[in-house]
PLY file of the C-alpha trace (Angstrom):
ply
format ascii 1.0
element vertex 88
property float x
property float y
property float z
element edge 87
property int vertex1
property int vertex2
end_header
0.00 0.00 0.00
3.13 1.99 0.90
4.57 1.64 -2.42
1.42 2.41 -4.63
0.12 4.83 -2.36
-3.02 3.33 -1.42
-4.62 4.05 1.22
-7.89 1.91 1.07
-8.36 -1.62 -0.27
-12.10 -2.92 -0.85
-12.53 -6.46 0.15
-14.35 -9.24 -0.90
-15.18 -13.29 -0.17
-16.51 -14.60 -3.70
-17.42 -11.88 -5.44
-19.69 -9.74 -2.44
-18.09 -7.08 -0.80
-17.46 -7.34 2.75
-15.75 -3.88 3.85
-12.53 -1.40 3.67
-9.44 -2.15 4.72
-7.49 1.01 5.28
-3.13 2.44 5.60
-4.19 3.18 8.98
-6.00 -0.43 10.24
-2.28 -1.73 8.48
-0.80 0.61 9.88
-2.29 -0.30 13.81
-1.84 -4.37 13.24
1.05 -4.56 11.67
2.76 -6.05 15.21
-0.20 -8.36 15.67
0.14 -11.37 13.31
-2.59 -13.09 14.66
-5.26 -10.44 13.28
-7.66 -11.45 10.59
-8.99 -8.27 8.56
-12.27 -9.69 8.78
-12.10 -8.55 12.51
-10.61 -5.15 11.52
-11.78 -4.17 8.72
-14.29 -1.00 8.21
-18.18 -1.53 7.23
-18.46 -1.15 2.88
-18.03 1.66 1.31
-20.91 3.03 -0.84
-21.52 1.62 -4.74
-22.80 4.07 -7.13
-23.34 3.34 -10.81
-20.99 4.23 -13.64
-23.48 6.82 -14.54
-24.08 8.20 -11.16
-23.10 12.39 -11.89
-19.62 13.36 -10.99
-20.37 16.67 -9.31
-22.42 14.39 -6.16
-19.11 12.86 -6.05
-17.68 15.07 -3.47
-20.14 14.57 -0.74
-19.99 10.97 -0.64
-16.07 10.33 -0.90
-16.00 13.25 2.43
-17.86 10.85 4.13
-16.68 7.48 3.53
-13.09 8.37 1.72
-13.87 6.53 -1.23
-17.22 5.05 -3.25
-16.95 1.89 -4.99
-17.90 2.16 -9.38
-20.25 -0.62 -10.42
-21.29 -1.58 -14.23
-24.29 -4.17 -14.60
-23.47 -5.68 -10.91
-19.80 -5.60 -10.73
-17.31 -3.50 -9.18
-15.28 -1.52 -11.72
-13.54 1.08 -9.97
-12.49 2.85 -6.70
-13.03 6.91 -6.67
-11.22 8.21 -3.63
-11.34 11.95 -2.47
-7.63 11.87 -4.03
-8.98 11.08 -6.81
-11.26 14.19 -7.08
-8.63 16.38 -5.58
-6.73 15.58 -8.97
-9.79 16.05 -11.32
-9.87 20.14 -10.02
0 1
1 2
2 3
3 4
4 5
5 6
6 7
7 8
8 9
9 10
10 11
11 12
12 13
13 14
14 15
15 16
16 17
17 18
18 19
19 20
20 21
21 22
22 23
23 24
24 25
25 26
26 27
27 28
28 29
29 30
30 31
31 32
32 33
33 34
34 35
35 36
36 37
37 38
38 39
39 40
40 41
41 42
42 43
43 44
44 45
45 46
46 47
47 48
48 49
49 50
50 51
51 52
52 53
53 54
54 55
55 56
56 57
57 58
58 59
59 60
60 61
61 62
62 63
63 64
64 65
65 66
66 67
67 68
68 69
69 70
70 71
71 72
72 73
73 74
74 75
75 76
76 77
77 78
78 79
79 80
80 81
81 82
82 83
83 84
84 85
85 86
86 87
């Protein structure tokens, strides 16, 4: 996550999301090897569709951090408030 500079990671357990991981939650269990994300990670983020208007964008990524880009039921993309940062 370091390397890439990532700093959220959607998870998933055959094909359904189950929540965020985030730099920070790595960051706090790094020592603890015993840890499952499962017990750690954050609830899901939202899903919008990949026609959902880009100007609503900003209220939902201040929320949550990022929203989740679906096309006909499937997770396409992340948009995090990085992202939109970059689009100004």
């Amino acid at each position: 996550m370091h390397e890439k500079t990532i700093d959220q990671i959607p998870i998933f357990a055959d094909d359904e999301l189950k929540g965020l991981v985030t730099i920070d939650i790595i960051n706090e269990y790094t020592e603890h090897k015993d840890t499952k994300i499962k017990n750690v990670m954050n609830p899901k983020p939202p899903v919008i569709d990949f026609e959902f208007p880009a100007n609503a964008l900003a209220q939902l990524t201040r929320i949550s951090g990022c929203v989740l880009v679906e096309k006909n039921s499937k997770i396409i993309g992340i948009i995090t408030s990085s992202d939109l940062l970059k689009m100004m």
